[in-house]
C-alpha positions in Angstrom: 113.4 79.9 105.0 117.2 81.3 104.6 115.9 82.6 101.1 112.8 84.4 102.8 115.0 85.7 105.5 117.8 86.8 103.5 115.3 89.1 101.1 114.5 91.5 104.3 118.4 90.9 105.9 119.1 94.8 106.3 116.1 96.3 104.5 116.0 99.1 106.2 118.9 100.8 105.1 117.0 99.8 101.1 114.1 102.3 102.1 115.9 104.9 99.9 115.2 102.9 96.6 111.6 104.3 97.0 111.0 107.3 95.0 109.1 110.3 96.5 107.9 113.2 94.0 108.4 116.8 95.2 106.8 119.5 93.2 107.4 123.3 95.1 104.1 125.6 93.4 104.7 127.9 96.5 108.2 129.0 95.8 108.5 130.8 98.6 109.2 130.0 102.3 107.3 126.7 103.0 108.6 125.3 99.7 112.1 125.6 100.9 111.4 124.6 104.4 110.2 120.8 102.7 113.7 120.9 100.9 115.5 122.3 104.1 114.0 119.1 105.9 114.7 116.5 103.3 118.3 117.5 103.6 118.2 116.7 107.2 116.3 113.5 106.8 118.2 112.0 103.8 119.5 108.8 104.0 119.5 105.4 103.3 116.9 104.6 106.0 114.8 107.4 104.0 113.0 107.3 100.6 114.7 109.1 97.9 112.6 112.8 97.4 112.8 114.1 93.6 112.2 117.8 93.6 110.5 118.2 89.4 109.7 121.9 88.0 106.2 122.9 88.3 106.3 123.2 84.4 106.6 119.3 84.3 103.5 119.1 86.5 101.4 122.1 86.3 98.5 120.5 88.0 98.2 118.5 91.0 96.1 116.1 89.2 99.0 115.1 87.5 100.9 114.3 90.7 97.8 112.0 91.7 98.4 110.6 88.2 102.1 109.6 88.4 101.9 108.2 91.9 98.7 106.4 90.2 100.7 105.0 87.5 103.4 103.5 89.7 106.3 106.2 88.6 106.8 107.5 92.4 105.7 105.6 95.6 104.1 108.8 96.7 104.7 112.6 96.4 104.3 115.6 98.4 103.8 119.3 96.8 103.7 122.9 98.0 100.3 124.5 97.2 100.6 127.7 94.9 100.3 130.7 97.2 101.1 128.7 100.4 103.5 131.0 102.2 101.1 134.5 101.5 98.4 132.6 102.9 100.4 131.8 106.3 101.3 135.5 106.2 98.1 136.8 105.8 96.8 134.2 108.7 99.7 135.7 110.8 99.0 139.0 110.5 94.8 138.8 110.4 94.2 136.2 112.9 92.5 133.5 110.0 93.0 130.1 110.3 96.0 128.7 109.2 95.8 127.4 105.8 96.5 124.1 103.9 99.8 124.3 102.5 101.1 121.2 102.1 99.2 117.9 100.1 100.7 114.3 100.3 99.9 111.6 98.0 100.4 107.6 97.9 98.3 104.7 97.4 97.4 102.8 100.0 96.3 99.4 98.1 99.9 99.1 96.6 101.5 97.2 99.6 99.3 98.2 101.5 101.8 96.9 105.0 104.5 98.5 103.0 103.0 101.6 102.3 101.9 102.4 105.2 105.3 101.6 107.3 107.8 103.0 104.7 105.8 105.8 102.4 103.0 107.0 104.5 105.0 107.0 107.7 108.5 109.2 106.2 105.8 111.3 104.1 104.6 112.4 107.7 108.3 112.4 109.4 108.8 114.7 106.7 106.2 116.9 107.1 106.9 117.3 111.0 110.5 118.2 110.3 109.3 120.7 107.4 107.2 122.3 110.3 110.3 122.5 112.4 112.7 123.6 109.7 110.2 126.4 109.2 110.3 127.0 113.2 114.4 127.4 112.5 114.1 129.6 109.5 111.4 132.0 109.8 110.0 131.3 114.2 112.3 134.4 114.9 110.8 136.6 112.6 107.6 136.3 113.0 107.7 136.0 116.0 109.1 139.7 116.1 106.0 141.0 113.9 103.5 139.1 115.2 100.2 139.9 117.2 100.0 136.8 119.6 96.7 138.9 121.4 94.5 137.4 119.2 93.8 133.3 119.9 93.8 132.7 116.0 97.2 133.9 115.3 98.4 131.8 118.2 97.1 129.1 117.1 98.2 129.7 113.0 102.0 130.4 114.9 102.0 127.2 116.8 100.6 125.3 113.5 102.0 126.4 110.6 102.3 123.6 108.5 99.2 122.0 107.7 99.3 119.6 104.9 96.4 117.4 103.0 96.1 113.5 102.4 95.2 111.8 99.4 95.4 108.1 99.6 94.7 107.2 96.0 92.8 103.8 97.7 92.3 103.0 101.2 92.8 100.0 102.2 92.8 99.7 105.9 91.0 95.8 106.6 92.7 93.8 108.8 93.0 91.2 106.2 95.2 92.9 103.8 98.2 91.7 105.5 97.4 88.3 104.2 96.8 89.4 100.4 100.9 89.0 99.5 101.6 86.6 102.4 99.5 83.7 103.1 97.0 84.1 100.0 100.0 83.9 97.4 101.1 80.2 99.2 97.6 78.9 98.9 97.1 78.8 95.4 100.1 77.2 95.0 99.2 74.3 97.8 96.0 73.3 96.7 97.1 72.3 93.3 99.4 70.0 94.9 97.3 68.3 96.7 94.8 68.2 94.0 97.2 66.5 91.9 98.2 64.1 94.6 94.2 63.2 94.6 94.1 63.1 91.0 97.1 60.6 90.1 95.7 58.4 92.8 92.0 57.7 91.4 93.6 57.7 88.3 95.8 54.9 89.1 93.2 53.0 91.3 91.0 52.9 88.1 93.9 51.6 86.1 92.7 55.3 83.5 96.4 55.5 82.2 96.2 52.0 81.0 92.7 51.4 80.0 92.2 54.8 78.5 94.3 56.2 75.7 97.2 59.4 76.5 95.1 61.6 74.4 91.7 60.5 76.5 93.3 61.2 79.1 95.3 64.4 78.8 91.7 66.0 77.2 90.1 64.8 80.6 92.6 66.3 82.7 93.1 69.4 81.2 89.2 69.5 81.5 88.7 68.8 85.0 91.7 71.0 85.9 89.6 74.0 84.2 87.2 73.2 86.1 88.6 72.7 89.3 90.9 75.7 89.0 87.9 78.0 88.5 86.1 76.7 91.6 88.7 77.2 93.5 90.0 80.9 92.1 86.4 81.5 92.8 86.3 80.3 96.3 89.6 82.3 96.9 88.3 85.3 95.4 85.0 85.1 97.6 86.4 85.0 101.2 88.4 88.0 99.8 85.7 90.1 99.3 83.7 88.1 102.1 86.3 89.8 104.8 86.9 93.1 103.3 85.1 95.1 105.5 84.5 98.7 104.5 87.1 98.6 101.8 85.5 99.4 98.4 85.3 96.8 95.5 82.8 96.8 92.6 81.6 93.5 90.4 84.1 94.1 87.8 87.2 93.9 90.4 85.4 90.7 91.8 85.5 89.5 88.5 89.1 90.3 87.3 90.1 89.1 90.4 88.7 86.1 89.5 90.4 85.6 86.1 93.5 86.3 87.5 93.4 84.2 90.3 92.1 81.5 88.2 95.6 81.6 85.5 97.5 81.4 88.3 95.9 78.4 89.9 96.3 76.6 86.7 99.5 77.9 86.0 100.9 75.7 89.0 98.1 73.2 88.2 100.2 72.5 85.0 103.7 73.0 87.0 102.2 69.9 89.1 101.2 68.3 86.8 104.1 68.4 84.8 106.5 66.8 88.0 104.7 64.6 89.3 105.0 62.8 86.3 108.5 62.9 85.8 109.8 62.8 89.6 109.2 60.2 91.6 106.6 61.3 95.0 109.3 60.8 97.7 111.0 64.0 95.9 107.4 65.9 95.4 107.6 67.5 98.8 110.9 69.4 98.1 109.7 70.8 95.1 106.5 71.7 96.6 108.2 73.7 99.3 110.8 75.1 97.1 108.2 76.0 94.6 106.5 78.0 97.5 109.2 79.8 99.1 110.5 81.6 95.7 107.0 81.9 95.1 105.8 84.0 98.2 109.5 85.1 98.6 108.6 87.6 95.4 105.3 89.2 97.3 105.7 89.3 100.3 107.7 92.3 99.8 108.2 95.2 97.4 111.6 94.6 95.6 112.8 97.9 96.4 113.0 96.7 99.7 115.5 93.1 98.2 118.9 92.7 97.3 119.4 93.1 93.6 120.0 89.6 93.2 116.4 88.8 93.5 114.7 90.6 91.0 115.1 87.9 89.3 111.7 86.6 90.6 110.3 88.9 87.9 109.9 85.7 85.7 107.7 83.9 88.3 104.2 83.4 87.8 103.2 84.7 91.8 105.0 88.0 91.2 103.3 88.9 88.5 99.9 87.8 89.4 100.1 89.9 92.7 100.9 92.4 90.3 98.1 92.7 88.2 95.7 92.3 91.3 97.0 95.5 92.6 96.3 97.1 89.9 92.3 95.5 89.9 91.8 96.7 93.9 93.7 100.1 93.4 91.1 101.0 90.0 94.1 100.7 87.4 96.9 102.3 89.0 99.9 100.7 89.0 99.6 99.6 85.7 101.9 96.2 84.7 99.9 94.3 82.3 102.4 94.9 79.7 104.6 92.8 81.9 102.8 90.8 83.9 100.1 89.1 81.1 103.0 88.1 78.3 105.4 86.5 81.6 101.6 84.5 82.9 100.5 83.2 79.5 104.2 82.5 78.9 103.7 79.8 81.9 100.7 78.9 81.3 101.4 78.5 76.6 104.5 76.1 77.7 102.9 74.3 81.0 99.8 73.1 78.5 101.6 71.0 75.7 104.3 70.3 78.3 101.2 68.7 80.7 100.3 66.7 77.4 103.2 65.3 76.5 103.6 64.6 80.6 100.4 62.5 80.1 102.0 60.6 77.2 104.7 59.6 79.6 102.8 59.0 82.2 100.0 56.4 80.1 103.4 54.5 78.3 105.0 54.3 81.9 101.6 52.8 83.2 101.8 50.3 80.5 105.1 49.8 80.5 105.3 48.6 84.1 101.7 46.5 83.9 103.6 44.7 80.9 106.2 44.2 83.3 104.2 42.7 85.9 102.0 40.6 83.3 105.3 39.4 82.1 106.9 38.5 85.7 103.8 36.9 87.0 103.3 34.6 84.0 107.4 33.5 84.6 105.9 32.7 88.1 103.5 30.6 86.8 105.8 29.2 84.4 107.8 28.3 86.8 104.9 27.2 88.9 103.7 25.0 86.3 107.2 23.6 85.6 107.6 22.7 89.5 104.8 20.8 89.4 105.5 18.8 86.7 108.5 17.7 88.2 106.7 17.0 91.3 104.1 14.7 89.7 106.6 13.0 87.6 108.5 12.5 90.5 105.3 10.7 92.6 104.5 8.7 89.5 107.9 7.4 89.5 107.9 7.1 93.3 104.3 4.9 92.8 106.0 3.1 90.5 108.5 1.4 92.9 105.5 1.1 95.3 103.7 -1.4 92.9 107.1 -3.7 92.2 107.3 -3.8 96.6 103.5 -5.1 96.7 104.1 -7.7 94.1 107.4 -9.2 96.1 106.3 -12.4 97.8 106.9 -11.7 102.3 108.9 -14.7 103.5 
């Protein structure tokens, strides 16, 4: 629990590792008032805003696109023409207009997301609105016709900004889908395992069936039960979603990629057990689940440095690639995440063989060793009771020469 505990010790003051994307199309007085209040909000307790040309972006779709592709943790943008339009509202009575958009994604995280991207890319816009108070409020307040209700109401309101949450995900559950749901899969296998070694060895398999009989069954059943279980996983997923959108393709992806990872610490199980004796198990069971759940449970722009390492474990990654299935292919990490799973998964299956070999020759080895110490019992059984029956032979022996003595 001190590793847990020690990822989050003072993340707060990490917030600024997130990367905002600011892009000013306006150029004019609301674009400067966003700057104006970053400079007042900046901090470590504050995501880092970039300010990029327009040039680089020249469409808002391509902000939604970056965001989408995991480059920035969420952006915020000027609209082109912002600052006439708020003019022209002053000074007609219109409605103020929309002059701001914000953009994150809501499935990456989604506790994060909403605590650290969504929340400052709100703070900000509230301090842009009262930046613009201290910049322009005097001024047009000067020029201003406040007679009419609508220009009262576009003065009081000036900044009025858009969201677009790349994917919604606002079901109670999703505060389990990094937690909880990343220790499970990880638990099971355990305890199948545990299951498995013990029919195995009350059926005497390892010694009456050969290593390669029974590393082909294993690996078999282990399929097998892996995919049951992914399955049942990925069902009460989707069974407690709520209104958050999913199609049949994410069901299945989510599937597949559950399943891998199942059998990923299937194999790490497997592999153990049969090295390290059960009384030990339980350490490397929790151990296994803390560093685990340790690299999900939090983004690792919210870590010390030191634990990026956790890059190379099998959870990580996995939790990776599902964000990218719920969120419709944003956040795109297969060319990290696959090669690091099927690295696992390549090595755990001859590794898991070759465990069975040692396994089956132990399992001989130690009923040879009983075979051979019972038959020195009997051995010496055997060799006791000769001596005893030579013993009462001898002993009736003496009793015949005392019968045939004549009794004075």
């Amino acid at each position: 629990m001190c590793y847990i505990h020690a990822t989050q010790f003072q993340s707060l003051t990490r917030s600024h590792n997130f990367k905002l994307l600011y892009v000013d199309y306006d150029e004019g007085v609301i674009g400067k008032s966003v700057s104006d209040a970053y400079q007042d909000l900046q901090g470590d307790s504050f995501p880092t805003l970039h300010q990029v040309a327009s040039e680089k972006y020249p469409q808002p779709s391509d902000i939604r696109d970056t965001v989408c592709r995991g480059e920035y943790w969420g952006a915020i943008y000027a609209k082109s023409d912002g600052s006439a339009n708020l003019t022209s509202a002053l000074e007609s009575g219109a409605s103020t207009p929309t002059s701001l958009a914000y953009v994150w994604n809501g499935a990456r995280y989604p506790v994060f997301s909403q605590s650290v991207i969504y929340s400052n890319l709100l703070k900000l816009i509230q301090t842009t609105r009262s930046t613009y108070y201290d910049n322009n409020g005097s001024a047009v307040a000067a020029t201003a016709n406040f007679s009419t209700p609508a220009t009262l109401k576009a003065f009081s309101d000036p900044i009025r900004a858009e969201q677009i949450n790349i994917k919604e995900t606002e079901e109670g559950t999703r505060v389990f889908y990094n937690t909880i749901s990343m220790a499970m899969p990880i638990v099971q296998q355990f305890f199948y395992m545990l299951a498995l070694n013990g029919i195995g060895s009350v059926f005497n398999a390892f010694t009456k069936l050969s290593w390669q009989i029974n590393a082909l069954l294993r690996m078999s059943v282990s399929i097998l039960y892996t995919l049951i279980g992914a399955l049942c996983m990925t069902g009460y997923i989707w069974a407690y979603r709520e209104t958050w959108h999913q199609t049949g393709s994410h069901f299945a992806l989510t599937w597949m990629i559950l399943w891998l990872l199942m059998h990923i610490n299937l194999l790490f199980f497997d592999i153990t057990t049969a090295f390290v004796e059960i009384q030990w198990m339980p350490y490397i069971v929790l151990t296994w689940v803390i560093l685990n759940v340790a690299t999900t449970i939090a983004p690792f722009e919210m870590s010390p440095a030191f634990f990026r390492w956790g890059y190379a474990l099998p959870s990580h990654e996995a939790y990776q690639v599902l964000m990218q299935i719920w969120s419709g292919g944003c956040n795109n990490r297969l060319y990290q995440a696959l090669p690091i799973m099927f690295s696992w998964w390549i090595i755990g299956v001859p590794t898991s063989v070759f465990a069975m070999y040692h396994r089956c020759r132990k399992a001989v080895a130690q009923v040879e060793i009983s075979d051979r110490e019972a038959q020195e019992k009997n051995a010496a059984a055997n060799q006791t009771a000769t001596v005893i029956h030579g013993s009462d032979r001898k002993w009736r022996g003496h009793e015949d020469m005392a019968q045939a003595l004549p009794v004075r």
